[in-house]
C-alpha positions as CSV (number, residue, x, y, z in Angstrom):
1,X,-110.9,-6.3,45.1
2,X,-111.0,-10.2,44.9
3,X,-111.9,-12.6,42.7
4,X,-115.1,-13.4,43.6
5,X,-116.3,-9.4,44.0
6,X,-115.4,-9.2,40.0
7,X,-117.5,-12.5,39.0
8,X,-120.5,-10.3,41.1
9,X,-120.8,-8.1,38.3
10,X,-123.8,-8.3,36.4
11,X,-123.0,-8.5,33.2
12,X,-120.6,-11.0,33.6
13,X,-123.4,-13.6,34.0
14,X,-125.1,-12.6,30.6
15,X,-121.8,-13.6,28.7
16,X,-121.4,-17.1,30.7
17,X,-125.0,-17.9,29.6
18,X,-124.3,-17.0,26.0
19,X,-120.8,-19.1,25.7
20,X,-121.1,-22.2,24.8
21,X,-117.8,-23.8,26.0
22,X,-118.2,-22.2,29.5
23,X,-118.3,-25.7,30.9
24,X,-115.4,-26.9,29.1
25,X,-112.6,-24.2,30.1
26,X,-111.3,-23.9,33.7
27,X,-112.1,-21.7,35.5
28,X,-109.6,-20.9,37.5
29,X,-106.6,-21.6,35.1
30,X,-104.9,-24.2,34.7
31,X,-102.6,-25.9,37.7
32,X,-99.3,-28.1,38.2
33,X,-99.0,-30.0,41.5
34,X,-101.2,-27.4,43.2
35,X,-99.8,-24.3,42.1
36,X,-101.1,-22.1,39.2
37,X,-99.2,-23.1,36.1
38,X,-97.2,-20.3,34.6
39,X,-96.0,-19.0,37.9
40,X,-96.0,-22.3,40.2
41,X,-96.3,-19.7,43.1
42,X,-97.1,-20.2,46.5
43,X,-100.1,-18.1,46.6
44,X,-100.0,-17.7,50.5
45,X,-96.3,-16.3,50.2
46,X,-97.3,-13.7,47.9
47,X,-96.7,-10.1,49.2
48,X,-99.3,-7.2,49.3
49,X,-97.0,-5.6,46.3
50,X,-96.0,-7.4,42.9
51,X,-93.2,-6.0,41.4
52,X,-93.2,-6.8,37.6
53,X,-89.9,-7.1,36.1
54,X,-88.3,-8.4,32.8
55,X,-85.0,-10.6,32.0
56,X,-84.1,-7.4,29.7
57,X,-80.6,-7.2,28.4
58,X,-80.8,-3.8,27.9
59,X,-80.7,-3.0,31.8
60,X,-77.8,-3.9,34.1
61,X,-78.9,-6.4,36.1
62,X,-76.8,-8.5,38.1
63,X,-78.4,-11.5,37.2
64,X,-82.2,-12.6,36.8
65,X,-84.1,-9.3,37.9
66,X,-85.8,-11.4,41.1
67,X,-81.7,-12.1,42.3
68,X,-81.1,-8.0,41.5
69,X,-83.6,-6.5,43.6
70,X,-83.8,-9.4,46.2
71,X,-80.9,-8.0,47.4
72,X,-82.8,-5.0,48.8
73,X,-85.3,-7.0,51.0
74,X,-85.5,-8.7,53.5
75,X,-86.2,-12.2,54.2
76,X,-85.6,-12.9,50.3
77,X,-86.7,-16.4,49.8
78,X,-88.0,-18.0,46.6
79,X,-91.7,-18.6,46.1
80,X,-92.2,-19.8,42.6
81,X,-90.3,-21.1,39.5
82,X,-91.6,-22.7,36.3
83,X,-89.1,-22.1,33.5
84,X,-91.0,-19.2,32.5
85,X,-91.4,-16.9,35.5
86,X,-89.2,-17.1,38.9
87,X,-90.4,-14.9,42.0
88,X,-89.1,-14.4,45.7
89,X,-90.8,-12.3,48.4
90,X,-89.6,-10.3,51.5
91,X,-90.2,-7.0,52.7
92,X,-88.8,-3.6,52.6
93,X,-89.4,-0.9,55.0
94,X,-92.1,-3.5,56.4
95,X,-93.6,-3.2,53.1
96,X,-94.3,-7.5,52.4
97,X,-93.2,-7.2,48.5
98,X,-93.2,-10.1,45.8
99,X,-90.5,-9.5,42.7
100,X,-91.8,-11.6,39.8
101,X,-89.1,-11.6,36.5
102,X,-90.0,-12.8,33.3
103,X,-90.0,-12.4,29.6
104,X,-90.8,-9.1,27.9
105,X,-94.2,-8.0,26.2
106,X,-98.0,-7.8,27.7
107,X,-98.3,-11.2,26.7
108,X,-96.3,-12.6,28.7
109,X,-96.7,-9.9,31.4
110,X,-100.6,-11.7,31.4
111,X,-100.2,-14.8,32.0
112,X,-97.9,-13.8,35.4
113,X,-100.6,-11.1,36.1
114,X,-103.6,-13.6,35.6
115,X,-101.9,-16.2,38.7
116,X,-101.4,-13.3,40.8
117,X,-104.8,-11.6,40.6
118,X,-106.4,-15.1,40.6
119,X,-104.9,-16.5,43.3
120,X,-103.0,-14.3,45.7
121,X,-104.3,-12.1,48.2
122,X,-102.1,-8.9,46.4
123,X,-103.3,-5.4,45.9
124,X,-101.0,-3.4,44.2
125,X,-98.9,-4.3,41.1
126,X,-95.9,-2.2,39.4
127,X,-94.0,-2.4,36.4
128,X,-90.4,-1.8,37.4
129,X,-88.1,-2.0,33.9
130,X,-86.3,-0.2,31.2
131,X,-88.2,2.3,28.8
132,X,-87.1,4.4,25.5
133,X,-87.6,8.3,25.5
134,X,-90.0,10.0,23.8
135,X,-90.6,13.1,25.3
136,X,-88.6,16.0,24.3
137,X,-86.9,16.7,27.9
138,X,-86.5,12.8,29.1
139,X,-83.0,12.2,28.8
140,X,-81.1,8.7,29.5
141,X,-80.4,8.0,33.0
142,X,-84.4,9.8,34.0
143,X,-87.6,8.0,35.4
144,X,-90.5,8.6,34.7
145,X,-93.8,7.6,36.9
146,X,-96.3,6.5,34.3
147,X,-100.0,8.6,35.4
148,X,-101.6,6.5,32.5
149,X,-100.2,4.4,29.6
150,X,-101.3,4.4,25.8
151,X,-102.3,0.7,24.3
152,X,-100.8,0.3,21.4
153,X,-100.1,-3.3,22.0
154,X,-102.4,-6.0,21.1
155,X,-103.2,-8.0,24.4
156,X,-105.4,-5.5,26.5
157,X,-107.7,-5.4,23.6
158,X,-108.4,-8.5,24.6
159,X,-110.1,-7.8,27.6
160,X,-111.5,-4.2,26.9
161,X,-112.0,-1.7,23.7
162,X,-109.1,0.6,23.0
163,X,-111.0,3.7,24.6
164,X,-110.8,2.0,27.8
165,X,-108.5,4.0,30.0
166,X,-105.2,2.8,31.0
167,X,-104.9,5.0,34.0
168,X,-102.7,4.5,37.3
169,X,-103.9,4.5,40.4
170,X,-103.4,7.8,41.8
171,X,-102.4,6.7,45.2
172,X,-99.4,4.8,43.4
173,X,-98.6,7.9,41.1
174,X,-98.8,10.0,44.3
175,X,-96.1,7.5,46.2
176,X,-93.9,7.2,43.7
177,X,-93.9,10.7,42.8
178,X,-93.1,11.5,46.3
179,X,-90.7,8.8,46.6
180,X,-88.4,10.3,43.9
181,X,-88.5,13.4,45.4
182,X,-86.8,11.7,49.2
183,X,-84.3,9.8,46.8
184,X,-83.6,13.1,44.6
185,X,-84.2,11.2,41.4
186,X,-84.7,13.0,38.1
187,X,-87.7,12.4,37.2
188,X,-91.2,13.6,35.5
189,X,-95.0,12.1,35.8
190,X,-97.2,11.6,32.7
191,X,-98.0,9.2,30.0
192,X,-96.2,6.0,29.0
193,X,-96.5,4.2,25.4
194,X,-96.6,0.7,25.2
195,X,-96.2,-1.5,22.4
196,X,-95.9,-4.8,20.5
197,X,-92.9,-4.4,18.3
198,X,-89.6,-2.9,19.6
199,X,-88.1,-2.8,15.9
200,X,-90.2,-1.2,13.3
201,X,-92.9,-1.2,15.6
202,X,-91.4,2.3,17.5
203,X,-89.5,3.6,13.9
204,X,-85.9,1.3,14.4
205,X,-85.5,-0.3,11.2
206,X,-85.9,-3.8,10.6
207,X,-83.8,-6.4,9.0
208,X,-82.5,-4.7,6.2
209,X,-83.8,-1.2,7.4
210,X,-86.6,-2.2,6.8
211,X,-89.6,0.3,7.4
212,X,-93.7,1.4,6.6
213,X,-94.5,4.6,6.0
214,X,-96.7,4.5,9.3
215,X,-93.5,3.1,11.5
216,X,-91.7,6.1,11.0
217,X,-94.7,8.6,11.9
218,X,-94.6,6.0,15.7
219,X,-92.6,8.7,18.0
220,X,-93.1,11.6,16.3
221,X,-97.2,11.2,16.6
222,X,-96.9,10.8,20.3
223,X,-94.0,13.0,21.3
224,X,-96.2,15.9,19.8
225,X,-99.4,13.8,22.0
226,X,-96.7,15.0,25.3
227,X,-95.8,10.9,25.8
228,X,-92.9,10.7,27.8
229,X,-91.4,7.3,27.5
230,X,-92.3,3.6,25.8
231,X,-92.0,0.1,27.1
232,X,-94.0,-3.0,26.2
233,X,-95.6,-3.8,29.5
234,X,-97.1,-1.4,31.8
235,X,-99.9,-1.1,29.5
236,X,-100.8,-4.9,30.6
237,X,-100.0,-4.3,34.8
238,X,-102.2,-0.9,34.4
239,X,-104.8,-2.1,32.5
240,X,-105.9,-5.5,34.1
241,X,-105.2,-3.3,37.4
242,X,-108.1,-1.5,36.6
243,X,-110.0,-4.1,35.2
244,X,-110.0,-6.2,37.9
245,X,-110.2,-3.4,40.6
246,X,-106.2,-3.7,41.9
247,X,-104.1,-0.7,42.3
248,X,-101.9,-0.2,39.2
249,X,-98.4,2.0,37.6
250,X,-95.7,1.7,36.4
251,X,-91.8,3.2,37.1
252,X,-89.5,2.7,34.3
253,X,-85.9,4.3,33.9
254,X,-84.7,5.6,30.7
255,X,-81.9,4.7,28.1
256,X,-82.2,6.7,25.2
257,X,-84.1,9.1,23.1
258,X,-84.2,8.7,19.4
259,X,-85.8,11.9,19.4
260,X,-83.7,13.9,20.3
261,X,-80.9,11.5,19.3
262,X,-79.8,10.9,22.9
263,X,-77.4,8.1,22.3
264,X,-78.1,4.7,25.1
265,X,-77.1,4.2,27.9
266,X,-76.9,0.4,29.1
267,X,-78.6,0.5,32.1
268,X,-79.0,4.2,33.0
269,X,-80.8,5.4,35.8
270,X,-82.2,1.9,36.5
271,X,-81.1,1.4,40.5
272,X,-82.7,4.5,40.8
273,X,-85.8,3.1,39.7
274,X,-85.9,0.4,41.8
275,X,-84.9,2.6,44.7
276,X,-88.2,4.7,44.0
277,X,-90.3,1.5,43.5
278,X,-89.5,0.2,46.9
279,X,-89.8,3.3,48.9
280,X,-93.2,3.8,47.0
281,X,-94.1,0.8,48.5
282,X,-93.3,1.2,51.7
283,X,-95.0,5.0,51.5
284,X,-98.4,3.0,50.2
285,X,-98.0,0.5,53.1
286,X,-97.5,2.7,56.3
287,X,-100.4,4.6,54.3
288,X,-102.7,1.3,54.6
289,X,-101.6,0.5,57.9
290,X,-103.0,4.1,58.7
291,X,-106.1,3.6,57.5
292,X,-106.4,0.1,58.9
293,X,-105.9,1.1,62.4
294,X,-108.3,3.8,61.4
295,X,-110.8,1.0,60.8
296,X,-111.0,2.5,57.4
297,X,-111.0,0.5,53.9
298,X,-107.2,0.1,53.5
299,X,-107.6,1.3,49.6
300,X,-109.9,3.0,47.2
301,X,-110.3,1.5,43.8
302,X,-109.8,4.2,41.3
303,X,-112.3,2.3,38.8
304,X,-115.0,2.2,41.7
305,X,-114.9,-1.3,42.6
């Protein structure tokens, strides 16, 4: 999917027409020196895979994330840096891969997202962090492969109602899935919580302890729902994914569970994670390189695109 196959559908014209500022924003975002803003990437040096990632102190990186797993490619070279966002690309397996770190949330996971899918010539995009337990048999040091992701952050309504389905792209759930099994990591498949607030928000208490009577009901509403884990990202790479026609999921390790009072775990099971994110890459690549020399389309869009 590229830019210019989303601005062909129909609607999209109708809601130009009715905006009076239409003229007046930019259209493409907004740019430094050539570059797109927030990311001051080099679009031509972006990989076919994004690899969202976040400066979290709650996973053992060895410095920034992009520095971390940079170490795993090859041909590591820097290709954008704005204060905000730093990302290097090089490839893995032959897989051409683009790490991009930043801060935490879906609002700031958008405005990386919105440079990529604007300008680069990327397909697939894949949150790669830390996540919480929810579900009763996720234990610290797991990962779990997100098939679809519950918005319970703010940003994605944005862009689409709440019954709008945040749902993976089944090719990525597939390769990832079947890279954890080559690596033998522990892991399980299913739903993913995302959120705003990582204090009262998810039931830990704010300053004070302080709580609502609707924080504490949080983890218990969706562990009963089956969640598995929560983050405060992949609901923002999955969604605008699908939106916008890309391929879309999410691989996060796990560090605790506060419900079944598994104590953290500063960093557990996280080089796993990025293990199975880069040989899920390389899985979806030699898949597209298949089909390419099949002379079929390289990808199918799981929204229809």
């Amino acid at each position: 999917m590229s830019r210019d196959e989303v601005a062909r559908r129909a609607a999209l014209k109708q809601i130009h027409e009715r905006y009076a500022y239409w003229n007046n924003v930019p259209h493409r975002g907004l740019m430094v020196e050539g570059r797109p803003a927030m990311t001051r990437i080099d679009p031509d040096k972006v990989g076919d895979f994004v690899l969202v990632t976040v400066r979290d102190p709650l996973i053992a990186y060895a410095g920034d994330p992009t520095a971390h797993i940079g170490q795993y490619l090859e041909g590591a070279e820097l290709i954008g840096e704005s204060g905000m966002f730093t990302s290097i690309s090089g490839t893995y397996e032959g897989a051409k891969i683009t790490v991009v770190s930043g801060g935490s949330g879906s609002s700031e996971a958008e405005l990386l997202l919105y440079d990529f899918m604007e300008f680069s010539k990327a397909h697939t995009y894949l949150r790669v962090g830390g996540s919480g337990g929810v579900g009763t048999d996720v234990k610290p040091g797991d990962i779990v492969v997100s098939s679809g992701v519950v918005r319970e952050e703010g940003m994605t309504r944005a862009y689409v109602d709440r019954a709008f389905p945040a749902t993976s792209h089944y090719e990525v759930v597939a390769a990832m899935a079947q890279a954890a099994d080559e690596l033998g990591a522990d892991y399980h498949v299913g739903v993913t919580l995302s959120v705003d607030s990582d204090f009262a928000g998810v039931g830990r208490p704010g300053v004070g302890g302080y709580l609502q009577p609707w924080n504490i009901e949080m983890l218990a509403t969706y562990n009963r729902a089956g969640v598995l884990n929560g983050d405060r990202e992949s609901a923002a790479v999955v969604t605008l994914a699908a939106l916008y026609g890309f391929r879309g999921g999410s691989v996060c390790s796990v560090a605790d569970n506060v419900i079944t009072n598994a104590e953290f775990s500063h960093g557990a099971g996280h080089a796993k994670a990025i293990d199975v994110a880069l040989k899920g890459c390389a899985l979806l690549d030699r898949m597209d390189k298949k089909r390419a020399a099949a002379g079929k389309k390289y990808w199918l869009p799981s929204m229809g695109c």
